[in-house]
mmCIF file of the C-alpha atoms, coordinates in Angstrom:
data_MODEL
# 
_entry.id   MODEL 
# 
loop_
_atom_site.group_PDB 
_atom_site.id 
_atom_site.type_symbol 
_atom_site.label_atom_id 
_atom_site.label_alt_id 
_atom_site.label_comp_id 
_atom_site.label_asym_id 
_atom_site.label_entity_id 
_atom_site.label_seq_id 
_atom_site.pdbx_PDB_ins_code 
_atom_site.Cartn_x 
_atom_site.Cartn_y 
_atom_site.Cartn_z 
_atom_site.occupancy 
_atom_site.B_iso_or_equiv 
_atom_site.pdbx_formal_charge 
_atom_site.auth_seq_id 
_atom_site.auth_comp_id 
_atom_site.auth_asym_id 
_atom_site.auth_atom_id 
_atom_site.pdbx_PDB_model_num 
ATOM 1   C CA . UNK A 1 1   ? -10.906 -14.106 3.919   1.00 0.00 ? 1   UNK A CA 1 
ATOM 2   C CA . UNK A 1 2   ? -10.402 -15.418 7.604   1.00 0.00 ? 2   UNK A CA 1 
ATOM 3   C CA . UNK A 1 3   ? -6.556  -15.172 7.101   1.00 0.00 ? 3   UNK A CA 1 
ATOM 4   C CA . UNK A 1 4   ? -7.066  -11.587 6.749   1.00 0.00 ? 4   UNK A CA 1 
ATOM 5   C CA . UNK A 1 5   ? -9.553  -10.702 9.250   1.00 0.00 ? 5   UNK A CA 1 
ATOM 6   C CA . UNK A 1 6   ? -7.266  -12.380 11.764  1.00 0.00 ? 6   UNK A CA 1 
ATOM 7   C CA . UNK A 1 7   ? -4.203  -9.848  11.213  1.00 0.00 ? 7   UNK A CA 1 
ATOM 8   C CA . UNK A 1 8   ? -6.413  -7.027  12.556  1.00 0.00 ? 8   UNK A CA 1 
ATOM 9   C CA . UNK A 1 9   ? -5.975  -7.446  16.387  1.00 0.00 ? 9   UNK A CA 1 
ATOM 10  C CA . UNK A 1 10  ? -8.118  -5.715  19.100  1.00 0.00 ? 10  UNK A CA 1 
ATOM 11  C CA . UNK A 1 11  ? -4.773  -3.054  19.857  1.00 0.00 ? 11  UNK A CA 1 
ATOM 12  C CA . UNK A 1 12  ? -5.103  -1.802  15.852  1.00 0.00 ? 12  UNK A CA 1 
ATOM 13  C CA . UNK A 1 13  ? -8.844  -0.465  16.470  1.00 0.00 ? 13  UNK A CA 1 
ATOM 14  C CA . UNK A 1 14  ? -7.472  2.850   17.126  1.00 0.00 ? 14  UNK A CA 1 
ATOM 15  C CA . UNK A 1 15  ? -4.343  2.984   14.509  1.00 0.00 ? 15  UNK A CA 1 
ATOM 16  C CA . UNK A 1 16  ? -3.332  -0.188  12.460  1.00 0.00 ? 16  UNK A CA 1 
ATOM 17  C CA . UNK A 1 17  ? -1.906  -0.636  8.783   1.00 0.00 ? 17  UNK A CA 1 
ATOM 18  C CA . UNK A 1 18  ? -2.279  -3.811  6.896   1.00 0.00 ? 18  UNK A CA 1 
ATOM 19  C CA . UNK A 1 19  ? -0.952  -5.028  3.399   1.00 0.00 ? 19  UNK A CA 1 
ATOM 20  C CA . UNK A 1 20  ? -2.113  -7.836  1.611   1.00 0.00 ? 20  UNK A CA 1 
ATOM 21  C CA . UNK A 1 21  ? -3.054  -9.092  -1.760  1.00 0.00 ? 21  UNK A CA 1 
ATOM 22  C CA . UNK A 1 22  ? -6.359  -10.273 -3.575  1.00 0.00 ? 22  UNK A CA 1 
ATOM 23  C CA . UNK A 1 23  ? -5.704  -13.367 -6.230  1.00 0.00 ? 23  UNK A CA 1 
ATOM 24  C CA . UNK A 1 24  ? -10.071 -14.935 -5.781  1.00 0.00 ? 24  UNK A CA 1 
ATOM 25  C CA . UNK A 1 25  ? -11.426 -14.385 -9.613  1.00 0.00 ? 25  UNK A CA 1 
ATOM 26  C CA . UNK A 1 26  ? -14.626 -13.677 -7.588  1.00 0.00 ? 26  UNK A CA 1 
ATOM 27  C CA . UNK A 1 27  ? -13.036 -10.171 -6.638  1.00 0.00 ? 27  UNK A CA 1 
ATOM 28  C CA . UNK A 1 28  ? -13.505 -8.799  -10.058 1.00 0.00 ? 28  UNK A CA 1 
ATOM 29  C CA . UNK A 1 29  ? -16.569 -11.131 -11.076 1.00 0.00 ? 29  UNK A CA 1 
ATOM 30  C CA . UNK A 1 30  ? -19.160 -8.418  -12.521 1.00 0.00 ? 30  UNK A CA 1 
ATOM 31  C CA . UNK A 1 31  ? -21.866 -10.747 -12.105 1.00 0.00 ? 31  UNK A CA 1 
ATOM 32  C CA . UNK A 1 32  ? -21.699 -11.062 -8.989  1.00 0.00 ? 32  UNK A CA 1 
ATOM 33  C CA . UNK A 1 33  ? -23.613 -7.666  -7.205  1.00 0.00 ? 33  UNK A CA 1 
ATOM 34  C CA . UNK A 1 34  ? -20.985 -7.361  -4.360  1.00 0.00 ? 34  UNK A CA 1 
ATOM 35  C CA . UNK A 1 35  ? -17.654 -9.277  -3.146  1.00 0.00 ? 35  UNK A CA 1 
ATOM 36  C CA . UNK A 1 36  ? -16.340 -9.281  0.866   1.00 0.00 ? 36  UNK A CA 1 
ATOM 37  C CA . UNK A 1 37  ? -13.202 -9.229  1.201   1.00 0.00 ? 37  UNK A CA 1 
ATOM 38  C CA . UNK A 1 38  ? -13.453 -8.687  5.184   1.00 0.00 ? 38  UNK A CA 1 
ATOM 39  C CA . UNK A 1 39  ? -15.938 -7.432  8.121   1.00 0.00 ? 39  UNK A CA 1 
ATOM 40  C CA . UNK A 1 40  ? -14.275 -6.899  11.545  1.00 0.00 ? 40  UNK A CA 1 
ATOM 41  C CA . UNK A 1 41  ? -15.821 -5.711  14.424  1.00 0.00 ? 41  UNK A CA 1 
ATOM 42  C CA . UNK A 1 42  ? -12.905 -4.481  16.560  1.00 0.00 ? 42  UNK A CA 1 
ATOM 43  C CA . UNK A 1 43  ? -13.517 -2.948  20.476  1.00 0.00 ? 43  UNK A CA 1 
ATOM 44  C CA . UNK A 1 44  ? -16.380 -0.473  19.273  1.00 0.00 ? 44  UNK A CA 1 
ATOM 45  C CA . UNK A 1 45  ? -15.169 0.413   15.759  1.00 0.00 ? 45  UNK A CA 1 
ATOM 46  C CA . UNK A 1 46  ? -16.539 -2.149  12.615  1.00 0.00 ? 46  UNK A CA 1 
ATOM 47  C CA . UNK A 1 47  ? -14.372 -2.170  9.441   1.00 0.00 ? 47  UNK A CA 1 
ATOM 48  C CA . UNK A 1 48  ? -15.433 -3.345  6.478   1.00 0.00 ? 48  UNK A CA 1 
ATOM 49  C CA . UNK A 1 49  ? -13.979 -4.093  3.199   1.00 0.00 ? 49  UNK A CA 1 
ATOM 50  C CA . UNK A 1 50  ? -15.725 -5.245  -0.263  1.00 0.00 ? 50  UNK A CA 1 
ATOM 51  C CA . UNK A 1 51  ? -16.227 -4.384  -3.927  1.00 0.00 ? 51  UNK A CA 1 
ATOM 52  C CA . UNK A 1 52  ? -19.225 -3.555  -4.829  1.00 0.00 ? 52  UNK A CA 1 
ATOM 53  C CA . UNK A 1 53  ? -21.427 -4.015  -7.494  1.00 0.00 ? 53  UNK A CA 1 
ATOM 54  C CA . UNK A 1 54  ? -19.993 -0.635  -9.685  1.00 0.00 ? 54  UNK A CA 1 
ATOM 55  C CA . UNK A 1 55  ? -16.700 -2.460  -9.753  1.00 0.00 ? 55  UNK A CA 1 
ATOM 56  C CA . UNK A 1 56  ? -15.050 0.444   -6.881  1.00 0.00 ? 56  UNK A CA 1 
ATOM 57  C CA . UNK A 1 57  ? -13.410 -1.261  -4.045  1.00 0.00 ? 57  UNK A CA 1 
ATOM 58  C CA . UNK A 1 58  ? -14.597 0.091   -0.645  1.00 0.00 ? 58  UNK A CA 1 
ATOM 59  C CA . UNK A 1 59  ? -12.918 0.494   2.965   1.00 0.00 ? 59  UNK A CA 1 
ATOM 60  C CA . UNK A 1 60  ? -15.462 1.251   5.434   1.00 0.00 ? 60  UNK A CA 1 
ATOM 61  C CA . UNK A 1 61  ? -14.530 1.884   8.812   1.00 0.00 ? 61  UNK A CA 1 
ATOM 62  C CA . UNK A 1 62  ? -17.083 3.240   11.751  1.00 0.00 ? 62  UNK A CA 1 
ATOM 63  C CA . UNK A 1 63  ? -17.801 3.803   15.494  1.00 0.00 ? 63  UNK A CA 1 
ATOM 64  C CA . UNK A 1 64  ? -20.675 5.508   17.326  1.00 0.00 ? 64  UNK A CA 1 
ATOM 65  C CA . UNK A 1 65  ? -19.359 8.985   16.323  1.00 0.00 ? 65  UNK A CA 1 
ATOM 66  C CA . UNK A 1 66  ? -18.364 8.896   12.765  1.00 0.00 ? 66  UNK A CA 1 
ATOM 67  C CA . UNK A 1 67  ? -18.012 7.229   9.610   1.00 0.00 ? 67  UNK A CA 1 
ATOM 68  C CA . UNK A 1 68  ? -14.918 6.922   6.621   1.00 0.00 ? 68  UNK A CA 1 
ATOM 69  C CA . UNK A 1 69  ? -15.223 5.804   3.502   1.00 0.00 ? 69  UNK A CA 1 
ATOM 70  C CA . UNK A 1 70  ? -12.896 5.468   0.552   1.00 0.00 ? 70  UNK A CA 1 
ATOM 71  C CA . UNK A 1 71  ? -13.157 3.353   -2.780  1.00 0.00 ? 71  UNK A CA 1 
ATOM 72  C CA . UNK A 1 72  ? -11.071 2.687   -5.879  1.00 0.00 ? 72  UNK A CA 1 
ATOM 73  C CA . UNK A 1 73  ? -12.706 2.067   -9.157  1.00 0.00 ? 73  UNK A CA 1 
ATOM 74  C CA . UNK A 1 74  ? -11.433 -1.280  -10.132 1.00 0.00 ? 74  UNK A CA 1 
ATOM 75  C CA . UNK A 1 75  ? -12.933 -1.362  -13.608 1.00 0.00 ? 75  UNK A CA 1 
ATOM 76  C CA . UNK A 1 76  ? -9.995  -2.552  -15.813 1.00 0.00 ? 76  UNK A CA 1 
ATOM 77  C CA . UNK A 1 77  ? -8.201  -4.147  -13.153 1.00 0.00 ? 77  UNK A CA 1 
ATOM 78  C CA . UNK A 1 78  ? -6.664  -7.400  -13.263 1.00 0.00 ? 78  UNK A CA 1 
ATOM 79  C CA . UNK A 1 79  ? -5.151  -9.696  -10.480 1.00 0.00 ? 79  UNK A CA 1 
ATOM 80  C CA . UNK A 1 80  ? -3.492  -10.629 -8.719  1.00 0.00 ? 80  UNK A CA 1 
ATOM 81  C CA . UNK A 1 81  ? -4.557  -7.264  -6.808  1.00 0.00 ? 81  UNK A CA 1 
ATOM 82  C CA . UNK A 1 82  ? -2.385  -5.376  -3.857  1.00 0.00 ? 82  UNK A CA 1 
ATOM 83  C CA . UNK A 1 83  ? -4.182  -4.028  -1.250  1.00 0.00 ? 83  UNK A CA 1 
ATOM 84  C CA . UNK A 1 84  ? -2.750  -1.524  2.018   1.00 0.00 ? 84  UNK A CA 1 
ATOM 85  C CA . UNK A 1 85  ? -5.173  0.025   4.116   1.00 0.00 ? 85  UNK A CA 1 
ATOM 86  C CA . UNK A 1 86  ? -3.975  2.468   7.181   1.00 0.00 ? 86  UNK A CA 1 
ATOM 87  C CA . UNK A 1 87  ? -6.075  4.136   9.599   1.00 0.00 ? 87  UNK A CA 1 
ATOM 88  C CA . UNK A 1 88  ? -5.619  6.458   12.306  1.00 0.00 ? 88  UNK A CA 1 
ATOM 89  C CA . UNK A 1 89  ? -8.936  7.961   14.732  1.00 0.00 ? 89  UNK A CA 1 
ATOM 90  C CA . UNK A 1 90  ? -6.541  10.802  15.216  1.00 0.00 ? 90  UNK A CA 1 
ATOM 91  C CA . UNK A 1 91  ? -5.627  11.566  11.735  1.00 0.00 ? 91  UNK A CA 1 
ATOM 92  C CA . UNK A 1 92  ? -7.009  10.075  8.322   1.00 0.00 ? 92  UNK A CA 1 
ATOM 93  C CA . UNK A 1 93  ? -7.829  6.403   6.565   1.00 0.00 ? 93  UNK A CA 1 
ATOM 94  C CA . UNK A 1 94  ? -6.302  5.309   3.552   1.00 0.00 ? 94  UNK A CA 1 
ATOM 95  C CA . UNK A 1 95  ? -6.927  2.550   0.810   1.00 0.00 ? 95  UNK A CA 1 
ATOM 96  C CA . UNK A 1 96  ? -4.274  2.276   -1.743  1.00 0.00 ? 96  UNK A CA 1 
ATOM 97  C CA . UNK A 1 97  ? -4.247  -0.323  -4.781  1.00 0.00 ? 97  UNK A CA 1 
ATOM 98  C CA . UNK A 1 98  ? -1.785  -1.467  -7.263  1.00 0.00 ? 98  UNK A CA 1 
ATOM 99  C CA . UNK A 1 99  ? -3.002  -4.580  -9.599  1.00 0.00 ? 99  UNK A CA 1 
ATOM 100 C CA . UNK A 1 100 ? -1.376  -6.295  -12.693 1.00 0.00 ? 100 UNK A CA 1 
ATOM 101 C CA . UNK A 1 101 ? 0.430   -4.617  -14.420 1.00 0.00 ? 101 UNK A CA 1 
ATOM 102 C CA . UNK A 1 102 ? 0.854   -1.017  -12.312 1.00 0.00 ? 102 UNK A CA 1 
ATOM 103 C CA . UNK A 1 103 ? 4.146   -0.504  -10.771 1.00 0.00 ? 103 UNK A CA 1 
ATOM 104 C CA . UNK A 1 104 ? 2.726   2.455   -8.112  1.00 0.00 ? 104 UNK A CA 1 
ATOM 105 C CA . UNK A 1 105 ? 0.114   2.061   -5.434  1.00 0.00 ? 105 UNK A CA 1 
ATOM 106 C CA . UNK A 1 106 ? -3.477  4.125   -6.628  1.00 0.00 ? 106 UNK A CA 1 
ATOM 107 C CA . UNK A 1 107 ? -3.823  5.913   -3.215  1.00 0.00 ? 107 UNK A CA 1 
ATOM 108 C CA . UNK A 1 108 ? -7.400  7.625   -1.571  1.00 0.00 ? 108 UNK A CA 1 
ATOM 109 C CA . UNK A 1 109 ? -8.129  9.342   1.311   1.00 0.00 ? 109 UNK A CA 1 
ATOM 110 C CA . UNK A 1 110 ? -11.245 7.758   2.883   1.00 0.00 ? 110 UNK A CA 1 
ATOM 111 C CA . UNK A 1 111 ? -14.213 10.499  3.907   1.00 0.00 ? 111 UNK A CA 1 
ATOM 112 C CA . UNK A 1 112 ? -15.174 11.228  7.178   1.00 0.00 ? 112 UNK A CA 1 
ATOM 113 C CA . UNK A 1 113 ? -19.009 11.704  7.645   1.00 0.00 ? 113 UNK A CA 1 
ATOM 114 C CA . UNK A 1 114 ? -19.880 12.662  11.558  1.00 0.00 ? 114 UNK A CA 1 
ATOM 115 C CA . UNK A 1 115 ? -22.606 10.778  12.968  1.00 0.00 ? 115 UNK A CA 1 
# 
């Protein structure tokens, strides 16, 4: 988890991409009620990523004047999983997952809800 947190550097609060992927059993553990992969509190935007305990996998990213959200049902899934998140302030978040087995990314287009 720290290995991850530490790729997301104070100049990527605005814009940033990152690619990485998931191989903890705990990920996809169903008895377990929710799973962090990261939480990163960058300049005055927090990010957060983590499965919850419906199975979806959810990037959360916020600041004082809005909120995105996007998840991926992961029901089915098995690792090791591929994660790439991108974000933009100026245009939109994205969470995109390809796990065993899949040879193309499963791509959504986080929310924005305005504070």
């Amino acid at each position: 988890m720290a290995a991850i947190v530490d790729l997301i550097t104070d100049d990527m609060e605005q814009r940033g991409s990152l690619e990485f992927t998931l191989e903890d059993s705990e990920l996809l553990n169903t008895e377990l009620k929710e799973y962090t992969v990261f939480y990163k509190i960058v300049g005055e935007s927090r990010m957060k990523l983590f499965r919850n305990n419906k199975l979806e996998l959810i990037f959360v990213r916020l600041n004082d004047d809005w909120m995105r959200q996007g998840k991926i049902d992961l029901n089915g899934a098995s690792l090791p999983v591929q994660v790439r998140l991108t974000w933009d302030n100026n245009g939109v978040d994205k969470l995109a997952v390809k796990h065993a087995g899949q040879t193309e990314f499963q791509e959504i287009t986080s929310q924005q809800i305005d504070n």
